[in-house]
Every structure is written in structure tokens, then in C-alpha cells.
C-alpha positions as MATLAB code, in Angstrom:
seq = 'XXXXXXXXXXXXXXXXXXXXXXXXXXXXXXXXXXXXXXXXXXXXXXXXXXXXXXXXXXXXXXXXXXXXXXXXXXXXXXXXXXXXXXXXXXXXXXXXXXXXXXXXXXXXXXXXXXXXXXXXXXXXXXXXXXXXXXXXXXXXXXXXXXXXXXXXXXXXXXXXXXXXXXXXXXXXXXXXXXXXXXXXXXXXXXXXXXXXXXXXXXXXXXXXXXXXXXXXX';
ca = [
      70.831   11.264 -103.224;
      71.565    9.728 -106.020;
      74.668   11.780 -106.777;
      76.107   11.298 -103.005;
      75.343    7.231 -103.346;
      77.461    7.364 -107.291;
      80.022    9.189 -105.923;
      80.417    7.195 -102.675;
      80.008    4.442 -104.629;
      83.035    4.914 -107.149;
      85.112    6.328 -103.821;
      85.073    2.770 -102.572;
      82.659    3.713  -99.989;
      81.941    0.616  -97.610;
      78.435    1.452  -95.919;
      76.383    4.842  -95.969;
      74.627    5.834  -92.934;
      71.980    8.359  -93.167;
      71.601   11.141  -90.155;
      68.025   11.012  -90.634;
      65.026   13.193  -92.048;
      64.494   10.654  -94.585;
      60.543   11.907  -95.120;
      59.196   14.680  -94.719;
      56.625   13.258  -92.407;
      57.187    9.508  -91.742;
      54.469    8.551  -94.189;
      54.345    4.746  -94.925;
      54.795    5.928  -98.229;
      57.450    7.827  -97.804;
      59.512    5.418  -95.815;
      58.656    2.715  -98.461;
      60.159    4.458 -101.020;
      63.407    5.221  -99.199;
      63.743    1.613  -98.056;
      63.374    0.665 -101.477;
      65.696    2.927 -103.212;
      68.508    2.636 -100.827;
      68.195   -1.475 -100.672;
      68.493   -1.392 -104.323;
      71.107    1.497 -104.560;
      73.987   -1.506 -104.178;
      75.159   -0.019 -101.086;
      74.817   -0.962  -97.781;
      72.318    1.725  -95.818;
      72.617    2.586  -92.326;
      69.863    4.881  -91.127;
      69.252    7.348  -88.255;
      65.908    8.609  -87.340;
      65.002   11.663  -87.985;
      62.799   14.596  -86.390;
      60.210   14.034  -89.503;
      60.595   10.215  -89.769;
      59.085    9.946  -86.444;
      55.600   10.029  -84.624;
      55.297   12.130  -81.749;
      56.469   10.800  -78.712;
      58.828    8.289  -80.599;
      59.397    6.352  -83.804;
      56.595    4.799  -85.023;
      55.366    1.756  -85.773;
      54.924    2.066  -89.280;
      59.133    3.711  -89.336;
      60.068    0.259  -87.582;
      58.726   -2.239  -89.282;
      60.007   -0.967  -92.929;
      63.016    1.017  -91.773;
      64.178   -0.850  -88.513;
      64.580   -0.487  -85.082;
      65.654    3.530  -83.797;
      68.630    2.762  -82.496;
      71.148    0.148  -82.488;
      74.721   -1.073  -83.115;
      76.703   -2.371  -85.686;
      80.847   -3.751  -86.414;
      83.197   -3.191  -89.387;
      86.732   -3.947  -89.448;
      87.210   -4.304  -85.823;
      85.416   -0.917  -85.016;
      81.972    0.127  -83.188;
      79.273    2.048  -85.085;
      76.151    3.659  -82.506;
      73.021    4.772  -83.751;
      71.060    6.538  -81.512;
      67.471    7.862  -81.769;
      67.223   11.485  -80.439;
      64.732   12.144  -83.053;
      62.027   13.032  -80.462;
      63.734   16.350  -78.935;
      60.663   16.634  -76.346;
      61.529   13.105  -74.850;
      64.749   13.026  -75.667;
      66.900    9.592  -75.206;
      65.193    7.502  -73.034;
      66.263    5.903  -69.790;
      66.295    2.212  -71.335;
      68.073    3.953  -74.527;
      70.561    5.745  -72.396;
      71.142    2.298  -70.313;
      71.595    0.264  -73.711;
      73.759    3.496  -74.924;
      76.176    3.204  -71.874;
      76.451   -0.375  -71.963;
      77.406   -0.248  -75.663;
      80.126    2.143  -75.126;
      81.606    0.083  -72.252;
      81.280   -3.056  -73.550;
      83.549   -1.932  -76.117;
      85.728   -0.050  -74.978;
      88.286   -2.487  -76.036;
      88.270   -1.831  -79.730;
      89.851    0.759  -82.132;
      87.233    3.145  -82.513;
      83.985    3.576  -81.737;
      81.569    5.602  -83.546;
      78.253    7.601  -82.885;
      75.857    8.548  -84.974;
      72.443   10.279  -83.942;
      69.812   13.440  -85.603;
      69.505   16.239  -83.525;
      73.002   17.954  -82.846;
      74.354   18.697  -79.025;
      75.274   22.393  -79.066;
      78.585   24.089  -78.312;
      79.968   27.492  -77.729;
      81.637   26.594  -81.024;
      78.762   25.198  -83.055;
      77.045   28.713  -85.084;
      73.644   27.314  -85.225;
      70.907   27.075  -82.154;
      69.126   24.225  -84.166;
      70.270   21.740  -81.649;
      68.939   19.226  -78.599;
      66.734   21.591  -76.160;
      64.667   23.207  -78.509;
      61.107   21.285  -77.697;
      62.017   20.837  -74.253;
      64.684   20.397  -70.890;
      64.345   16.463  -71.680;
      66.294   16.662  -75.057;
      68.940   18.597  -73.793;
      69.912   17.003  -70.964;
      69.768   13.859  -72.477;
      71.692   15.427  -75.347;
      74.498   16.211  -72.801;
      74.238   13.037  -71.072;
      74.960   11.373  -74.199;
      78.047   12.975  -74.600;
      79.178   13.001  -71.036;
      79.167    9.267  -71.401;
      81.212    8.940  -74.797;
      83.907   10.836  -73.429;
      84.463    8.454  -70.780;
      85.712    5.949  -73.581;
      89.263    7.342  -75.079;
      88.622    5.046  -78.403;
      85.387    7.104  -79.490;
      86.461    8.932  -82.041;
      83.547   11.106  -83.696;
      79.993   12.089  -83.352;
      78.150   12.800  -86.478;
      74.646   14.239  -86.492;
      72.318   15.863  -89.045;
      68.876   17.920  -88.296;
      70.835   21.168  -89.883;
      70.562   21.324  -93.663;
      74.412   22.378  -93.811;
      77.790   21.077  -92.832;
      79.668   22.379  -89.556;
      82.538   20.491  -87.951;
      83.152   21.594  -83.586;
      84.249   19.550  -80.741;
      82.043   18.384  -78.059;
      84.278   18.041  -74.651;
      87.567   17.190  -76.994;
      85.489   14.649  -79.444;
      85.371   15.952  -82.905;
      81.755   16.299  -83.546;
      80.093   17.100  -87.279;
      76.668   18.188  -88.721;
      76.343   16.789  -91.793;
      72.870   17.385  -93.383;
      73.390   18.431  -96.876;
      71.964   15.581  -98.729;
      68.728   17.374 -100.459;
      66.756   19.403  -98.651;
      66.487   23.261  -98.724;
      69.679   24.759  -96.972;
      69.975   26.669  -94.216;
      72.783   28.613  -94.410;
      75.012   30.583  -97.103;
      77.269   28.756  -98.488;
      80.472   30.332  -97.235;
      78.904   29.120  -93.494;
      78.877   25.381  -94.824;
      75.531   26.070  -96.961;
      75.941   23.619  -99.575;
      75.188   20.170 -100.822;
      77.659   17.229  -99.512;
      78.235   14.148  -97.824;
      81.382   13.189  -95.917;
      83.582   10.338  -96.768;
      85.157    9.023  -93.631;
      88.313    6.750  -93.817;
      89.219    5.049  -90.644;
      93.159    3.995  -90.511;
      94.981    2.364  -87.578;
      96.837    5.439  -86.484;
      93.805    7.937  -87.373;
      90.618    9.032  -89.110;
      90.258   11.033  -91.709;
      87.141   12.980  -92.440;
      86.528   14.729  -96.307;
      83.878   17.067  -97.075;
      82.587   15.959 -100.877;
      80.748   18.463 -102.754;
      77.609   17.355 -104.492;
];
């Protein structure tokens, strides 16, 4: 972490936000001692819940009141940044969260880009890993694809980022470019050759396009 936050850092990096799996099991501890490090890291943190930051059935209390709320929104420079909290793959994205989700997307729909950011991946034909939304239950997946059939109503989303796999994979989800990016410390899960390595992606957004670079850590 440390490394990634350095290098960001000296790259010019703007914000940071985190796909999640901050813990490894949403102690108050735990969470304490990410909030601190990243407030005082002298970068701005944006954070996505994770499958371990999270009490079943939902984020906790105890991940709310030191982290923040699961999911929200956030602007810079014009464009639309989405969290949203999937964390919980046997409940899935709620119906409020799905409403609130929609409504985001829509609302603007007018800007550059918009952005979405949330743990658990959405499979694909094209995605080599089955560590993805459906695995503890029907509810996560078709949530999963719900949340996807609704961004690609909106031409000016641009990208999907997720974590949960402890790798890096890039695929498309229904013509958005979608990546896995989940390389930021814990044990991998695949060689290296298969995107098996540490890393954190440095994303530069430019009128006519985005650009996306894999940095080895």
C-alpha cells in the first residue's frame, strides 16, 4: 500500500479509490487503522466495500461510522464517480441501492464520463476467473447483471472497475470496458503471466478519451 500510494503520489495521482477488502474481517480495529493510514497518506481515499469489510447481510455499523456510507457518489473535473456496495454477494444490491444507482446514472447522463466502481466482479464469457457476482446466491447475480444492464443505457459511462480477485484482468461487459483490479497486497490468485502480480491502475481521463495503465508494484 504504501508503494501504490508513493508511486501514485509522484504520478500526479488526483484521488485513489480502493475496490475494497480493506480488512480481513471488518474488525473495528482493522477499519481504524485503514482510515487512519489512508487520511494521513496525503491523498485523497475513495473506498469500496469489500466482501471482508462487511457484516453479513450488509455493511456494518461499526464499517460506517469510521469508513462511511457503502455506496455513494462523487464529481471531479466535470465527471461522475459511482460507488456501489455489492459486497454482500447473498443479498446482492438492494432495491433502494439499485433505485439510488439508476437515478445516479440518469441524472447525469449529461456529463463527460461517468464512472463505476464496486467489489465483486460481473462475469463474462471473456473474464478467466468464476470468482464473480452469483457465487453465494441468485440475488448477487442478478443484481450484478442488473447493474450493468442499467450503465449501458448511458453512452457517457465509460468503465467499470471492480476488485474481489487478487489479480488484474481487463474484459468488456455489454461493450463497457470493465477491469479487476485487486493487486494491492493480498496473496494472489493467479500466475503471473494470467495478471498474477502486484499493481494498481493509473487512470487518466482526457476530453476525447481515457486512458487506463497497469503500474507494477
Amino acid at each position: 500500500m504504501g508503494r501504490i500510494i508513493d508511486s501514485a503520489k509522484s504520478r500526479g495521482a488526483a484521488f485513489v479509490v480502493n475496490t475494497g477488502d480493506v480488512t480481513t474481517s471488518g474488525a473495528r480495529g482493522e477499519l481504524a487503522q485503514y482510515h487512519d493510514y489512508t487520511t494521513s497518506s496525503g491523498i485523497i481515499f475513495y473506498t469500496v466495500p469489500g466482501n471482508h469489510d462487511v457484516g453479513k447481510g450488509g455493511t456494518s455499523e461499526a464499517y460506517e461510522e469510521i469508513i462511511g456510507p457503502p455506496y455513494y457518489s462523487f464529481d471531479y473535473a466535470g465527471d461522475h464517480f459511482v460507488v456501489v456496495d455489492n459486497a454482500d454477494d447473498k443479498t446482492g444490491i438492494s432495491d433502494a441501492q439499485m433505485q439510488w444507482f439508476s437515478q445516479e446514472l440518469a441524472g447525469n447522463a449529461g456529463r463527460p464520463k461517468q464512472f463505476i466502481f464496486a467489489h465483486i466482479p460481473v462475469g463474462s464469457t471473456s473474464l478467466p476467473s468464476g470468482h464473480v457476482t452469483g457465487e453465494g446466491g441468485d440475488e448477487g447475480l442478478k443484481s450484478g447483471q442488473m447493474m450493468v444492464s442499467e450503465a449501458v443505457k448511458y453512452p457517457n459511462v465509460k468503465d467499470i472497475f471492480f476488485g474481489h480477485i487478487h489479480a488484474y484482468l481487463a474484459y468488456r461487459l455489454d461493450g463497457i470496458n470493465a477491469y479487476v483490479t485487486g493487486g494491492a497486497g493480498a496473496p494472489l490468485y493467479l500466475p503471473e503471466g494470467k495478471g498474477g502480480y502486484y499493481h494498481y491502475l493509473l487512470v487518466t481521463v482526457r476530453e476525447e478519451g481515457v486512458e487506463v495503465e497497469v503500474v507494477r508494484v
